[in-house]
ZALO-627760 format. One record per residue: residue number from 1; z, y, x of N, C-alpha, C in turn. Coordinates in Angstrom, 1 decimal, always signed. Atoms other than C-alpha are relative to their C-alpha. Example, Ala and Ser with C-alpha at 12.3 -4.5 7.8 and 13.67 -1.06 7.14 Angstrom:
# residues 2
1_+0.0_-1.2_+0.9_+7.8_-4.5_+12.3_+0.0_+1.2_+0.9
2_+0.0_-1.1_-0.9_+7.1_-1.1_+13.7_+0.8_+1.1_-0.8
***
This chain:
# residues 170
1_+1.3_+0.6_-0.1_-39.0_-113.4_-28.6_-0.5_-0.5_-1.3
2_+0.7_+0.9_+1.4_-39.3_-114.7_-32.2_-0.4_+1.1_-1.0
3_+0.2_-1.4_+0.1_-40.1_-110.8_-32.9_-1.3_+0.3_-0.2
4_+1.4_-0.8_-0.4_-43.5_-110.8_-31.4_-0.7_+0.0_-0.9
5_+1.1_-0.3_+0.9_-45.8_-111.7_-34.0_-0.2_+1.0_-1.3
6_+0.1_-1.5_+0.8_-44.4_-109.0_-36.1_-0.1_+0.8_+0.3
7_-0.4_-1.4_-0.7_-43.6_-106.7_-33.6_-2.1_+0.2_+0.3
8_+0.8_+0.1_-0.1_-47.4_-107.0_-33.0_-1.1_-0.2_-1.0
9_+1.1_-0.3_+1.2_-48.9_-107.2_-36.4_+0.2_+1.6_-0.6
10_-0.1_-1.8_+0.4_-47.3_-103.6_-36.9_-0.7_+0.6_+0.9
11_+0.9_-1.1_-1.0_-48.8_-102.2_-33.9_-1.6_-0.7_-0.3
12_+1.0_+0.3_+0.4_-52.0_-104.0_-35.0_-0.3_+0.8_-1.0
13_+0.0_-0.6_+0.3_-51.8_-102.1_-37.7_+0.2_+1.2_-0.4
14_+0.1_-1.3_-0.1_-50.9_-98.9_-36.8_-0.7_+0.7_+1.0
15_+0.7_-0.8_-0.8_-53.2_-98.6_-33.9_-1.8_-0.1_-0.5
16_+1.4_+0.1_+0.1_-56.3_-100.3_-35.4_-1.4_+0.8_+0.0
17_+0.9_-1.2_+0.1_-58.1_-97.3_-36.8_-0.2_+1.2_+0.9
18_+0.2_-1.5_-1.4_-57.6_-94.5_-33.8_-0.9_-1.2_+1.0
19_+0.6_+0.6_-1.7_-58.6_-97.4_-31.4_-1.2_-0.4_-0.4
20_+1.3_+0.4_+0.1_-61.8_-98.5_-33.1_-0.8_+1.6_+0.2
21_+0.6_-1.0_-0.2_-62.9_-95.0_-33.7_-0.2_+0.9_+1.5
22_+0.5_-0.2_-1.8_-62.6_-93.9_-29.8_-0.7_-1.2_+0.6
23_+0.7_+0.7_-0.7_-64.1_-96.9_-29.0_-1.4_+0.3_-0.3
24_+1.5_-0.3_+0.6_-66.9_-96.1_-31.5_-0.7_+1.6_+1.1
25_-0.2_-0.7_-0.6_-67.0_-92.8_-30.1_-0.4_+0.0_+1.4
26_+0.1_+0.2_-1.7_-67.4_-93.7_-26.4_-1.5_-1.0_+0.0
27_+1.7_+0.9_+0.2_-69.9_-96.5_-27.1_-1.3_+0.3_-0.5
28_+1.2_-0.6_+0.9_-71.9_-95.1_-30.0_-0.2_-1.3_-1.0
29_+0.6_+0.9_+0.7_-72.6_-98.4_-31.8_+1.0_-1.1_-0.9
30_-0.9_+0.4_+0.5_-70.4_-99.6_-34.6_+0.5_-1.2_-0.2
31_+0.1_+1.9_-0.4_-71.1_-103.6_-34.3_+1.3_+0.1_+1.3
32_-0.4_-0.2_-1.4_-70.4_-102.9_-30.7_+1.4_+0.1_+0.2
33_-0.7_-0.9_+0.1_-67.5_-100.8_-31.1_+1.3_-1.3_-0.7
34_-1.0_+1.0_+0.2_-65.7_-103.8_-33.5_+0.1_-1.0_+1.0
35_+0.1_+1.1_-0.8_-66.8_-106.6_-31.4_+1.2_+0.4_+1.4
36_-0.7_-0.1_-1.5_-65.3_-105.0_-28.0_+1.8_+0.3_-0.7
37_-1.5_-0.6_+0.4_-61.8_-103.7_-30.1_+0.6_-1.5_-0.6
38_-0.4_+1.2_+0.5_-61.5_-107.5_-31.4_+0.2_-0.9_+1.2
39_-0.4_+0.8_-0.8_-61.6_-109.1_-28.2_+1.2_+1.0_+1.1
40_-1.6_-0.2_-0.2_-59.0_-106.6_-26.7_+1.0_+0.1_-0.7
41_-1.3_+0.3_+0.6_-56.8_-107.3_-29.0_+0.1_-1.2_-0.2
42_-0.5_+1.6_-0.5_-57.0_-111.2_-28.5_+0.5_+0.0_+1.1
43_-0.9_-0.2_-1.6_-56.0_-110.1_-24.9_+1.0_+0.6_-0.1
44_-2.0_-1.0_+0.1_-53.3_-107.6_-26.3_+0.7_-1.4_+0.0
45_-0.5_+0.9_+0.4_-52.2_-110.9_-28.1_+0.8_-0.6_+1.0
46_-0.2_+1.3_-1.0_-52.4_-113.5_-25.2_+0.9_+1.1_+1.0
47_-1.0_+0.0_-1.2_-50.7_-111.1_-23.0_+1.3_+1.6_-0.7
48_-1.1_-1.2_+0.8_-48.1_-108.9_-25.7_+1.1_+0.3_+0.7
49_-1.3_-0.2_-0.9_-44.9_-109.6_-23.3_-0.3_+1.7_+1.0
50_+0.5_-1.1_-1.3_-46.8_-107.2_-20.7_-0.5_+1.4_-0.7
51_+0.5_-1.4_+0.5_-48.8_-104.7_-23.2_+0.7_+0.9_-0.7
52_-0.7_-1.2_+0.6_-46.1_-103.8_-25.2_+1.2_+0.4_+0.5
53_-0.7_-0.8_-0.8_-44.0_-102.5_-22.3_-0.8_+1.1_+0.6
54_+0.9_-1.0_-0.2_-47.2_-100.8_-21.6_+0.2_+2.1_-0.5
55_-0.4_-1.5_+0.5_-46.3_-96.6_-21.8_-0.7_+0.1_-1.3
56_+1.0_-0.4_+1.5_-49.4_-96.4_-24.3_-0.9_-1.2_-0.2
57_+1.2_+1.3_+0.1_-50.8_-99.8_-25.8_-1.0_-0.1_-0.5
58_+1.0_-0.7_+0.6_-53.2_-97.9_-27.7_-1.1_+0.6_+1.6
59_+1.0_-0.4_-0.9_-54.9_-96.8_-25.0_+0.2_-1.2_+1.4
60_+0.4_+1.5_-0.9_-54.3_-100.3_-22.9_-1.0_-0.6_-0.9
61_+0.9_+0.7_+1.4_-56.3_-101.6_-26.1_-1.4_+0.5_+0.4
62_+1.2_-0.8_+0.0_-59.0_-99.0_-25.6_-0.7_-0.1_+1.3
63_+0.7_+0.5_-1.3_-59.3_-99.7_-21.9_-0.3_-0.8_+0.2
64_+1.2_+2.2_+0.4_-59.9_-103.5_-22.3_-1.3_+0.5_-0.7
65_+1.7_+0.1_+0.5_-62.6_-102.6_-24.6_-0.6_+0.5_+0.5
66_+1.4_-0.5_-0.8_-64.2_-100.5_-22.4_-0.7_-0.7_+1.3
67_+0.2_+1.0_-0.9_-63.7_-102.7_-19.7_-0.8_-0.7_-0.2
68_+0.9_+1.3_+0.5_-65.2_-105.4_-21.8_-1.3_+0.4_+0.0
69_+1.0_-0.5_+0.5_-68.1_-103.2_-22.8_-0.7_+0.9_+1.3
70_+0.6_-0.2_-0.9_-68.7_-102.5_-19.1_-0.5_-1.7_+1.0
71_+0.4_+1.6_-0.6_-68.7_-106.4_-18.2_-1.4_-0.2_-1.1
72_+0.9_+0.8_+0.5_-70.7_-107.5_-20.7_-1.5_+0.9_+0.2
73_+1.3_-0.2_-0.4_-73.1_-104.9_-19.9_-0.7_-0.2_+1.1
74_+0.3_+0.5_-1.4_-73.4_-105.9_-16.2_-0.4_-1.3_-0.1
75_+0.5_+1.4_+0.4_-74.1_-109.2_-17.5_-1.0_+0.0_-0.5
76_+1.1_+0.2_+0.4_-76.6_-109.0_-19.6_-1.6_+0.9_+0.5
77_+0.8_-0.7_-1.1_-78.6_-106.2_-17.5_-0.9_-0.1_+0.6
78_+0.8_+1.0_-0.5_-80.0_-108.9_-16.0_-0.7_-0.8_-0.7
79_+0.5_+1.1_+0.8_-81.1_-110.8_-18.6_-1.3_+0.5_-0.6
80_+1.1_-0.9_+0.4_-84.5_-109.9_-20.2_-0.3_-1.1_-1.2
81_+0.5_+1.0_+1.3_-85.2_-111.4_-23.9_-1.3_+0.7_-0.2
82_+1.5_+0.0_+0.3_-88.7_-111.9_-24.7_-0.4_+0.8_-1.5
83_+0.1_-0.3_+0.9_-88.3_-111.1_-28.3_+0.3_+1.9_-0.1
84_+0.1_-1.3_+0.4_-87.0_-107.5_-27.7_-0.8_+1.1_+1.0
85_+0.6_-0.6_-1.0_-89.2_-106.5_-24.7_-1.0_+1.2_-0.4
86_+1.4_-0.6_+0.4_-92.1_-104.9_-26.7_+0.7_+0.9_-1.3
87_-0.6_-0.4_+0.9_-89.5_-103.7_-29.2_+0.9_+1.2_+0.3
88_-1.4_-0.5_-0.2_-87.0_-101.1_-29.6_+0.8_+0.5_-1.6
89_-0.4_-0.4_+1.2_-85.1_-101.2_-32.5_+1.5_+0.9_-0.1
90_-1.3_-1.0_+0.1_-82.9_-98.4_-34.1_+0.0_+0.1_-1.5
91_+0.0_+0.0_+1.0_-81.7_-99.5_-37.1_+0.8_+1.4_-1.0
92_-1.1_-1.2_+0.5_-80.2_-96.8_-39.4_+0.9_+0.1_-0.6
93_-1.5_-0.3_+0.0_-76.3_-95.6_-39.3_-0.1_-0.2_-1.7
94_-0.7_+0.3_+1.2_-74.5_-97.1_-42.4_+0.9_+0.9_-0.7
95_-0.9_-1.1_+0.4_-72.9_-94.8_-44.5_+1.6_-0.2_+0.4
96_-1.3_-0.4_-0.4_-69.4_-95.9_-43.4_+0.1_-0.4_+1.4
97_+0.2_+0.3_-1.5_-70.8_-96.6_-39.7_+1.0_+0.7_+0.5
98_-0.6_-1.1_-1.0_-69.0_-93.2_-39.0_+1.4_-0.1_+0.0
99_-1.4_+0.1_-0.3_-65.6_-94.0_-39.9_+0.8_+1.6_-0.6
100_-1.1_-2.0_+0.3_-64.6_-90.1_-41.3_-0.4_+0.6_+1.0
101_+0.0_-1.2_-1.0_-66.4_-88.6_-38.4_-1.5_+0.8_-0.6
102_+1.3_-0.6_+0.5_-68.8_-86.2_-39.1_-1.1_-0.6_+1.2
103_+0.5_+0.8_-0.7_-71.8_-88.0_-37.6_-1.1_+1.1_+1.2
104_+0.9_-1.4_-0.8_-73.6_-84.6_-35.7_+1.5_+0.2_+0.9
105_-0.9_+0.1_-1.1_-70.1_-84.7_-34.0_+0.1_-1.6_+1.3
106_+0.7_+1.8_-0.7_-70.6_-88.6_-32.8_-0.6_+0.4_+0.8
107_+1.1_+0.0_-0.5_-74.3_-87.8_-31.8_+0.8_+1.3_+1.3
108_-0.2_-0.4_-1.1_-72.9_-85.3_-29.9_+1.2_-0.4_+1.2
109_-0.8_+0.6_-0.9_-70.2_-87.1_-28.5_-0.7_-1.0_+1.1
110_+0.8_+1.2_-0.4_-72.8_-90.1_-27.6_-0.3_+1.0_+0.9
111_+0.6_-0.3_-1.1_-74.6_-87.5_-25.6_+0.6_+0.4_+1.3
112_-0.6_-1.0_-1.1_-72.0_-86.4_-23.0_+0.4_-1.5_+1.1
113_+0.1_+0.9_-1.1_-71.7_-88.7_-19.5_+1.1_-0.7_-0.7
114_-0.5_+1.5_+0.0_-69.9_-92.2_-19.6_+2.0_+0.6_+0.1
115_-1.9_-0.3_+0.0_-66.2_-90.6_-18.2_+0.3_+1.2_-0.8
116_-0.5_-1.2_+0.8_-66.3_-87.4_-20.7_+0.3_-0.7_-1.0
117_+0.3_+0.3_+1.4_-67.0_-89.4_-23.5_+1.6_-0.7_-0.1
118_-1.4_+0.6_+0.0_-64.0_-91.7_-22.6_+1.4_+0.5_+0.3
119_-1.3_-0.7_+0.2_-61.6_-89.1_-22.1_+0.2_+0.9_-1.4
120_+0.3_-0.5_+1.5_-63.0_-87.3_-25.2_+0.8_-1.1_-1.0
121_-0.5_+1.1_+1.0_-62.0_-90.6_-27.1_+1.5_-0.6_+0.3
122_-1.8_+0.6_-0.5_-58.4_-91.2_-25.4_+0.6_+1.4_-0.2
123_-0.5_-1.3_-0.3_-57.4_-87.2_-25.5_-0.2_+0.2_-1.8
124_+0.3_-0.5_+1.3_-59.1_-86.2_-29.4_+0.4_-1.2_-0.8
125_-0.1_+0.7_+1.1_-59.3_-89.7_-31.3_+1.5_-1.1_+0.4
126_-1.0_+1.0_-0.3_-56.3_-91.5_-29.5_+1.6_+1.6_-0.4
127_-1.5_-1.2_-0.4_-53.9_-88.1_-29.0_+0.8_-0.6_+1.1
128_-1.2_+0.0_-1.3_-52.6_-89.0_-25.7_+0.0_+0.8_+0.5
129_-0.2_-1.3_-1.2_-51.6_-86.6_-23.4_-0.6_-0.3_+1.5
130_+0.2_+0.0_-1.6_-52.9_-85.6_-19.6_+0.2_-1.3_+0.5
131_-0.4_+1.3_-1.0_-50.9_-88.1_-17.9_-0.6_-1.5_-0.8
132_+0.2_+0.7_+0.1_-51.4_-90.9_-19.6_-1.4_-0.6_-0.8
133_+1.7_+0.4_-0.4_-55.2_-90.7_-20.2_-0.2_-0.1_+1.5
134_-0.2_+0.6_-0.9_-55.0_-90.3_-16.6_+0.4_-1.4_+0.8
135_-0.1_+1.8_-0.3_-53.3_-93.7_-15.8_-0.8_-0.7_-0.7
136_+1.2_+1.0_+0.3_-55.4_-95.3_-18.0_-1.4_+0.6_+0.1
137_+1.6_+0.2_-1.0_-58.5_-94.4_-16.5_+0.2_-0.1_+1.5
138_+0.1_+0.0_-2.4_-57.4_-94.4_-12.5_-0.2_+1.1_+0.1
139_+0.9_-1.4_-1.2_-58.1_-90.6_-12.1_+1.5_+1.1_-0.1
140_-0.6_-1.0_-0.1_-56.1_-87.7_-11.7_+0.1_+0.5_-0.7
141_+0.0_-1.3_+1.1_-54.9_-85.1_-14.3_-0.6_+0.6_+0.1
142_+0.8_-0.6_+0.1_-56.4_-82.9_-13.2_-1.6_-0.4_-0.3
143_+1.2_+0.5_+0.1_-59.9_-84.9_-13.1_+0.0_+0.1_-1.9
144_-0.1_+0.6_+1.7_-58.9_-85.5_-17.3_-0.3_+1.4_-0.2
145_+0.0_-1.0_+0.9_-58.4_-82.1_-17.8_-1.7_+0.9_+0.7
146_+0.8_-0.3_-0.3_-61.4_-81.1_-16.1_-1.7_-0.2_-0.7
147_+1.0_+0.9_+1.0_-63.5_-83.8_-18.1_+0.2_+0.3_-1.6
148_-0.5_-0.6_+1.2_-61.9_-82.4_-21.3_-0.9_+1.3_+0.2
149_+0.3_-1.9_+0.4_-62.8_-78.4_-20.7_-1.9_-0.5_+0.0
150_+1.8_+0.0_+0.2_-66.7_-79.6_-19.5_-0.5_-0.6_-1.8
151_+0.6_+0.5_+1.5_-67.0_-82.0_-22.8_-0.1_+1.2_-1.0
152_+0.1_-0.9_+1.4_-65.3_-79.4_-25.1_-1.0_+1.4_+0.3
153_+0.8_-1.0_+0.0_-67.7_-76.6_-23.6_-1.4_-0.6_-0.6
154_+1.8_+1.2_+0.4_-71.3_-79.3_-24.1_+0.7_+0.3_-1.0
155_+0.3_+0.5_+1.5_-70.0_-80.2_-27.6_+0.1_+1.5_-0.9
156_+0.2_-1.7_+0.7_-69.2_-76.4_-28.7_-1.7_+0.5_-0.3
157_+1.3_-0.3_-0.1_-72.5_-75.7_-27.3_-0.9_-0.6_-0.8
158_+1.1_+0.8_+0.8_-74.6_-78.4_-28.9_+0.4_+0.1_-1.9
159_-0.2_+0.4_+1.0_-72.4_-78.5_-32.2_-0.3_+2.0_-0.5
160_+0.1_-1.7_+0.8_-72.8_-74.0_-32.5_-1.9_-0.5_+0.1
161_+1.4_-0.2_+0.2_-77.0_-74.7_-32.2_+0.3_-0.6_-0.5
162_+0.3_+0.5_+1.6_-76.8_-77.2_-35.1_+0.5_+0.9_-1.1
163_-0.5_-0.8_+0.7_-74.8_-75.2_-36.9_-1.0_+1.4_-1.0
164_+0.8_-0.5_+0.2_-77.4_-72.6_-36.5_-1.1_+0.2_-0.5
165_+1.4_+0.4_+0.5_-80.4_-74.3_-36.8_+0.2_-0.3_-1.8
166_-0.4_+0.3_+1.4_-78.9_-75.7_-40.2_+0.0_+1.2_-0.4
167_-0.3_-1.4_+0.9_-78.0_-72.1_-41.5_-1.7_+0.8_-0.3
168_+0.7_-0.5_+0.3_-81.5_-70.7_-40.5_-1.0_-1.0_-0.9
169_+1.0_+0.8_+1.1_-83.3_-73.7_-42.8_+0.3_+0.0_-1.4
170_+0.0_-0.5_+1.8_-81.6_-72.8_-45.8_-0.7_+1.2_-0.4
***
């Protein structure tokens, strides 16, 4: 027991960067993306006895934040601020917003449904395997690997017309 806070500042730092970037990834919005990966890992913390028996705590980390990042949207959903009603701001991506990802892979990541995106980001930027993307979402293997072949066909598709378009403007 007088272990944990080391045993847990190493897996703090050996999962931090795969887990922010599939969160980024799944979310799209880099604020966002720290904010939700900082408060699952005050929850790794508060409950380490349990997560690090967990098969994959990397991808328990990743599913708090998404968790989180589906509460707080149901929460606020409701809420309507006056100041941004008439507004829609889209500030512009920071040069190290992307983290090493090429950011025409992102945008096309952003565009693919809510459960592709999040198996895209537990399978590509986590490296887990079938099953245990599976358990950590509640679905079937097969459903993962199904959500996998459609993503990687969309992002093929969308990332060969950029590709293209780019080549014919030179």
């Amino acid at each position: 027991m007088g272990d944990e806070p080391e045993e847990f500042a190493e897996f703090y730092q050996a999962s931090r960067d795969g887990c922010l970037r599939a969160v980024y990834a799944s979310v799209g919005d880099r604020l966002l993306a720290e904010d939700l990966i900082a408060e699952a890992y005050a929850r790794a913390w508060a409950s380490w006895w349990k997560v690090s028996r967990h098969p994959a705590p990397q991808a328990w980390v990743v599913r708090t934040a998404l968790n989180t990042h589906v509460s707080w949207w149901r929460r606020r959903r409701r809420e309507v601020s006056w100041e941004s009603r008439g507004s829609q701001d889209t500030a512009p991506t920071a040069p190290d917003a992307t983290m090493g990802v090429d950011e025409q892979v992102l945008a096309a990541v952003r565009s693919l449904p809510a459960r592709q995106r999040e198996v895209v980001a537990l399978r590509v930027f986590l490296d887990l395997d079938t099953q245990t993307t599976a358990r950590t979402l509640a679905i079937a293997p097969g459903t993962v690997t199904a959500h996998l072949s459609r993503a990687i066909a969309t992002l093929r598709d969308q990332l060969a017309v950029s590709v293209e378009e780019e080549t014919r403007s030179r």
